[in-house]
C-alpha positions as CSV (number, residue, x, y, z in Angstrom):
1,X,4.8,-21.3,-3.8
2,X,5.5,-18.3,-5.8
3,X,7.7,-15.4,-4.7
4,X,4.6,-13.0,-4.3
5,X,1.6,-15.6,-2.6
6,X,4.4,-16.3,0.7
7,X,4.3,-13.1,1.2
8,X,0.2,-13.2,1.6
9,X,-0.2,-16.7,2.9
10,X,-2.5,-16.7,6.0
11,X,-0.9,-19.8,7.2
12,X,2.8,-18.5,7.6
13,X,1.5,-15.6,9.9
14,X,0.8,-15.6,13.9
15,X,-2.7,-15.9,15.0
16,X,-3.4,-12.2,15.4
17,X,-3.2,-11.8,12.0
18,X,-6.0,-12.8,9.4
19,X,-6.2,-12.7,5.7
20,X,-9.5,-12.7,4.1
21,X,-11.2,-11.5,0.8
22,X,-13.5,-8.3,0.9
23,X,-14.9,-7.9,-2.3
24,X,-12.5,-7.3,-5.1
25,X,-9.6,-7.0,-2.2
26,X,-8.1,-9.5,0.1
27,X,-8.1,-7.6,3.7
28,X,-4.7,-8.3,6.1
29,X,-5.7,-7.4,9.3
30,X,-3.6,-6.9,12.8
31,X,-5.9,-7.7,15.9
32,X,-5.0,-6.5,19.3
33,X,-4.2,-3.3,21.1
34,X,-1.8,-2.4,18.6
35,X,-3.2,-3.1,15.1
36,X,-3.3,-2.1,11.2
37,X,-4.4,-3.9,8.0
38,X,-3.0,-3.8,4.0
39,X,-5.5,-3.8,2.0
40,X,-4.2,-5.7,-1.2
41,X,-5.6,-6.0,-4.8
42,X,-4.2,-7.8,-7.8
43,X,-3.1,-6.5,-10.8
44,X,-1.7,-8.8,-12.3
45,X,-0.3,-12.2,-11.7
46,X,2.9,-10.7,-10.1
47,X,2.1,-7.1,-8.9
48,X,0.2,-6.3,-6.5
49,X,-1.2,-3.1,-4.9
50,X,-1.3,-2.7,-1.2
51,X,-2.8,0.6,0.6
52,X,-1.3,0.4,4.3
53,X,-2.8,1.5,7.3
54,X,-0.4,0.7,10.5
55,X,-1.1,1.7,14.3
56,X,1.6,-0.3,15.6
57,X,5.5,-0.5,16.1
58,X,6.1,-4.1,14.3
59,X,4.1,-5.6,11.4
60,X,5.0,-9.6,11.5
61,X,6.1,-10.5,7.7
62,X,6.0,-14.2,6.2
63,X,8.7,-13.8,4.1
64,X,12.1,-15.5,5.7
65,X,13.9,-15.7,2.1
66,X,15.2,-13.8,-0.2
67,X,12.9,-13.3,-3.7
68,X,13.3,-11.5,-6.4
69,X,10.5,-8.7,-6.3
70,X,10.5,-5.2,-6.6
71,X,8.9,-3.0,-3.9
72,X,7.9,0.5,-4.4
73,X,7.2,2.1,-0.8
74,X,5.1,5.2,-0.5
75,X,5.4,7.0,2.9
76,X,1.8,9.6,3.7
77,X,2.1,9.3,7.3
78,X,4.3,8.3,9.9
79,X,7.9,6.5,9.8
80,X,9.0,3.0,8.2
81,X,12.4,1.2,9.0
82,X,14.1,0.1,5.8
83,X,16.7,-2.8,6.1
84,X,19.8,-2.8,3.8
85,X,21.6,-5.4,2.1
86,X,25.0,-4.2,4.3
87,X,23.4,-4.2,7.7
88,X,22.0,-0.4,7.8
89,X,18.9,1.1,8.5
90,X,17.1,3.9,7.0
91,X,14.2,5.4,8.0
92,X,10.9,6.5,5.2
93,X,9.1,9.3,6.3
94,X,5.9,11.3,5.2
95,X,6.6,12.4,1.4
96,X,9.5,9.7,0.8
97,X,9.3,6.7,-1.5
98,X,11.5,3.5,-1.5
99,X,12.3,1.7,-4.3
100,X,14.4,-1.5,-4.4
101,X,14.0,-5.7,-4.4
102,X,12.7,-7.4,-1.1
103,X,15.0,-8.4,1.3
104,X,14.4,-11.4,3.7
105,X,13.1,-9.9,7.3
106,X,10.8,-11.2,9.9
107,X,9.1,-8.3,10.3
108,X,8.5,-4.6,9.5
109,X,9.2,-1.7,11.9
110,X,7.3,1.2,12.4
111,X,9.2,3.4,15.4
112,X,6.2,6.0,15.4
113,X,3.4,3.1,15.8
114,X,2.0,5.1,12.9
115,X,2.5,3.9,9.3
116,X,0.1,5.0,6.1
117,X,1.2,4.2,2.9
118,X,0.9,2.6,-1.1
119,X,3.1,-0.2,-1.5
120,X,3.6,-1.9,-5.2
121,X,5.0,-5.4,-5.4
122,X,6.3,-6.7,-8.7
123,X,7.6,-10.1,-8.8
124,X,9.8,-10.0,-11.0
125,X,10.0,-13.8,-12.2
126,X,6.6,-13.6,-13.0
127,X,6.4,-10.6,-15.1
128,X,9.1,-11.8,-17.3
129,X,7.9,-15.3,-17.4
130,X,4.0,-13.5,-18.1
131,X,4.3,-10.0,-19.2
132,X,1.2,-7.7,-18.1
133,X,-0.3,-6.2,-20.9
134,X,-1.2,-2.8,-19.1
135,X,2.6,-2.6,-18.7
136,X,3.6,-3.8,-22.5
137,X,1.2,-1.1,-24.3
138,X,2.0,1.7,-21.3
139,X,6.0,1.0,-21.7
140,X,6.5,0.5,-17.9
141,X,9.3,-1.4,-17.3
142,X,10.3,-2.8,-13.9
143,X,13.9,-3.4,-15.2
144,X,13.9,0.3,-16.5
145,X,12.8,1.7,-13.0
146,X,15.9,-0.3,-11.2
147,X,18.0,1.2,-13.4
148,X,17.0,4.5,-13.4
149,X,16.9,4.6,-10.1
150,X,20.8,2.1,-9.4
151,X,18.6,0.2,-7.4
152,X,21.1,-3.0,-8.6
153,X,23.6,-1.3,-6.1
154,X,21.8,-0.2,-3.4
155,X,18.1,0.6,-2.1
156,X,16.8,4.1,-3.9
157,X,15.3,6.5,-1.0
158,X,14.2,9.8,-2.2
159,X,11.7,12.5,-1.9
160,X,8.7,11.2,-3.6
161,X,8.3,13.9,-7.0
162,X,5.1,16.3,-6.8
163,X,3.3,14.6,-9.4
164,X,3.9,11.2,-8.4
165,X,2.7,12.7,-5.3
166,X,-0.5,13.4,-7.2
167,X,-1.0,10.3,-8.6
168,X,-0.4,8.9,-4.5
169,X,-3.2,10.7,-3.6
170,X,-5.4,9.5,-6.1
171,X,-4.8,6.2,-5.5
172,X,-5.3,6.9,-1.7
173,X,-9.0,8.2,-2.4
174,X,-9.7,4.7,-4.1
175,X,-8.3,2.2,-1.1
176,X,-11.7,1.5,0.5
177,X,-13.2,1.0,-3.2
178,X,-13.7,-1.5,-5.8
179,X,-12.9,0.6,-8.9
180,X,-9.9,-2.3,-10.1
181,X,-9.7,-1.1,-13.4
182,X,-8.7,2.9,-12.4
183,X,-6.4,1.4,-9.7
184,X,-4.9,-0.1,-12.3
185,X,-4.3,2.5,-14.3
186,X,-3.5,4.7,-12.1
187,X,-0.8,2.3,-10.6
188,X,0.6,2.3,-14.2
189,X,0.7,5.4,-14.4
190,X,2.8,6.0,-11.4
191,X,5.2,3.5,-12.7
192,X,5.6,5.3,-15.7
193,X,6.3,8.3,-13.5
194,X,8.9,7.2,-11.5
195,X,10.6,5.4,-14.5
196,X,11.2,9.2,-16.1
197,X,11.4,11.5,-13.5
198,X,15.0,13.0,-13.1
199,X,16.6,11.6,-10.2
200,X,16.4,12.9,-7.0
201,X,18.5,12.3,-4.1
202,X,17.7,13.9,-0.6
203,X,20.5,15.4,1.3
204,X,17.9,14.5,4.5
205,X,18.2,10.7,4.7
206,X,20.8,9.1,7.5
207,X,21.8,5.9,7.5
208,X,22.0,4.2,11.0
209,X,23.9,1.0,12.2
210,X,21.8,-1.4,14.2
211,X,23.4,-0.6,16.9
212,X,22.6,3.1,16.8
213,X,19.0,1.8,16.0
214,X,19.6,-0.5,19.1
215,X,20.4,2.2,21.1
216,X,17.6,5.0,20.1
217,X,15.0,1.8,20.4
218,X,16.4,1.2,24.3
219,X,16.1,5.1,25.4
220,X,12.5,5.0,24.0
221,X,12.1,1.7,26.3
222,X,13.8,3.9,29.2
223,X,12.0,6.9,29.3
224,X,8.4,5.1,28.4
225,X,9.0,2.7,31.5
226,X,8.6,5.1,33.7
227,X,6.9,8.7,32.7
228,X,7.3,10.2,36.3
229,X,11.3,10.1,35.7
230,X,13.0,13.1,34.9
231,X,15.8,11.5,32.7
232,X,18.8,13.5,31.3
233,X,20.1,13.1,27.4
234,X,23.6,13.1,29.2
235,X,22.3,10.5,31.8
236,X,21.5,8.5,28.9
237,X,24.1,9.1,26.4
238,X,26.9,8.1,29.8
239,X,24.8,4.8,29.8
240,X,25.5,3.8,26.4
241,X,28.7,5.2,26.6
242,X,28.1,7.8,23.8
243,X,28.0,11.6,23.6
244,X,25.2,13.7,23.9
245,X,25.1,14.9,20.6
246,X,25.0,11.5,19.3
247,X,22.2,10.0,21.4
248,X,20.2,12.7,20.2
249,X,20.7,12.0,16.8
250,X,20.2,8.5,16.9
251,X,16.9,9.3,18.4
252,X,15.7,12.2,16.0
253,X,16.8,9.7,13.0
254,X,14.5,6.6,14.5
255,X,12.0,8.1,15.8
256,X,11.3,11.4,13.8
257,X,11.5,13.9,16.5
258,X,13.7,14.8,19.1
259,X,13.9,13.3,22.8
260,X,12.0,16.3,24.5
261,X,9.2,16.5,22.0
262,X,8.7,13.2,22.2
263,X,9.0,12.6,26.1
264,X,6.6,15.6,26.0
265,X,3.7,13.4,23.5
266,X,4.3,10.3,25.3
267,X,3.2,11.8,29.0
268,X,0.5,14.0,27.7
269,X,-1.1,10.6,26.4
270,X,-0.6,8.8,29.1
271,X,-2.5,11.6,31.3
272,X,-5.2,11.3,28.7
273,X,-5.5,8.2,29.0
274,X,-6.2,8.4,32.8
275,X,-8.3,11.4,32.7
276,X,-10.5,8.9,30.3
277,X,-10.0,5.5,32.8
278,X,-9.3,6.2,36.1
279,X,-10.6,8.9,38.4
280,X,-7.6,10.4,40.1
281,X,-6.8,13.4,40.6
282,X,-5.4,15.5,38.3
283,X,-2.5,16.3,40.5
284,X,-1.7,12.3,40.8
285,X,-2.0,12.3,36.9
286,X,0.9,14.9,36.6
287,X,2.8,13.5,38.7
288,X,2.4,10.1,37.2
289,X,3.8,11.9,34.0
290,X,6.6,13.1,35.6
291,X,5.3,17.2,36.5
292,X,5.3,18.3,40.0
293,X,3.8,21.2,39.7
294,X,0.0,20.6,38.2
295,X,-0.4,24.4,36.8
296,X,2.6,23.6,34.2
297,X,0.9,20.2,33.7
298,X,-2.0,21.6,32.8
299,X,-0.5,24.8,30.9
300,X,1.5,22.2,28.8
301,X,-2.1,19.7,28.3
302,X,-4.2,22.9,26.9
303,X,-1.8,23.7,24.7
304,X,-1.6,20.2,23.5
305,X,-5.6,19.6,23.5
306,X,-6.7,22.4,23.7
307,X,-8.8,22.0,26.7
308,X,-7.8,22.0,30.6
309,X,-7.3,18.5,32.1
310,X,-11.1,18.2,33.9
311,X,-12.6,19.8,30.7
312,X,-10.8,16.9,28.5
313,X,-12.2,14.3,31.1
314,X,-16.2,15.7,31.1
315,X,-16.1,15.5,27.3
316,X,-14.5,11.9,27.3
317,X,-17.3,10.6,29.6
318,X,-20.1,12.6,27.9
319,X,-18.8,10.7,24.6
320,X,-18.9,7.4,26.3
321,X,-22.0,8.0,27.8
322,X,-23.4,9.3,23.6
323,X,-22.0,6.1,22.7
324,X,-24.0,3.7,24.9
């Protein structure tokens, strides 16, 4: 089995996910409460284009060994853990790119549950054993882009350059189409971009251990357990036995956003949630979400929906009731 069709093969996945061709695509799809699909087109034998559309924290991945492809990761929305050869853990974010080979993991992370991106996979085997054409006559080199971009020492993360950024976008008007042969030129295109743009390092990418990562992952767990705790950074950091300052960090670098903001997201979905499925009170919602006094809960829901708390419900049930 080639280094690129492991990484597609329906039969080294779980159950929940299936792989199956839609027209000129072949559709991955994620079933279950938390789910996503890559759609995936072919190039070329050996590179692959993949438009990305997660709404969940892990993406299961058949690859378990190492191979010798280049991946090109596009960030438009949400947060991607990247793995390093030395153990780290960076983290893509909305308007980054990733460039380096594939390293052996059992899954992909996605700390947000929100992931939509381009992804280009170039086995590099193949293309040297079979050149692509489109690549020969555009003088797109995958060898030139690693070495433009050191990715021989280390995995290239970076600010993805405005009019590669145009070029994204393009491509992202195109991932529910057929149109192969602009996809392939446009994907070309971008190739040839990143190969000659001037290189670009961003003074706003961290580099975590997996402890730290470890760490960040376990507060989430805490404070999502529960949404009626109150919880304290320094109650937290004293339980992992690290400062303040550096829980918070840990967090903000996972997870995009800092520990109040996202405490603040987490409860005012949860009290969505049960203004759509449950008819308690909106008092027992707030407190459920960890507010004690329901005119704060409800000052702090408007400004996040933009509609009091009973308001939010009506609409829900008239759009249930439109549905049916």
């Amino acid at each position: 089995m080639s280094n690129m069709s492991q990484l597609f093969d329906a039969s080294r996945f779980p159950s929940n996910v299936k792989v199956r061709a839609n027209g000129k695509a072949t559709v991955m799809t994620l079933y279950g409460s938390e789910n996503g699909s890559l759609r995936l087109f072919s190039l070329w034998e050996g590179a692959i284009l993949s438009f990305n559309r997660i709404y969940t924290q892990v993406w299961p991945l058949a690859q378990n060994e190492a191979a010798n492809i280049l991946l090109l990761n596009f960030c438009r929305k949400g947060r991607c853990e990247v793995a390093l050869e030395d153990g780290q853990f960076a983290f893509l974010s909305q308007g980054h790119m990733a460039v380096g080979t594939q390293q052996a993991q059992e899954e992909y992370r996605y700390p947000s549950g929100l992931y939509e991106g381009v992804e280009l996979f170039l086995d590099l085997d193949m293309l040297a054993h079979r050149p692509y054409p489109l690549f020969q006559e555009g003088e797109v080199s995958p060898e030139g882009i690693m070495e433009h971009l050191h990715t021989s020492r280390r995995l290239y993360l970076g600010p993805t350059p405005a009019c590669v950024q145009t070029l994204l976008d393009d491509l992202w008007q195109l991932r529910d189409s057929e149109e192969v042969g602009l996809l392939k030129l446009l994907s070309a295109q971008l190739l040839w971009k990143v190969e000659r743009q001037p290189l670009e390092t961003s003074p706003t990418v961290r580099y975590f251990t997996s402890s730290q990562v470890s760490i960040a992952r376990e507060t989430r767990n805490i404070l999502c357990a529960d949404l009626s705790q109150n919880h304290t950074a320094r109650e937290l950091a004293d339980r992992f036995q690290v400062a303040e300052t550096s829980l918070k960090n840990y967090f903000r670098g996972v997870f995009g956003e800092n520990l109040s903001t996202f405490l603040r997201e987490a409860r005012m979905h949860r009290a969505a949630e049960l203004l759509q499925s449950s008819e308690l009170r909106v008092a027992e919602i707030a407190a459920q979400v960890g507010y004690e006094n329901q005119s704060k809960f409800a000052a702090v829901f408007v400004r996040h929906f933009g509609c009091p708390p009973l308001e939010y419900r009506r609409r829900a049930h008239l759009s249930i009731a439109d549905d049916n």
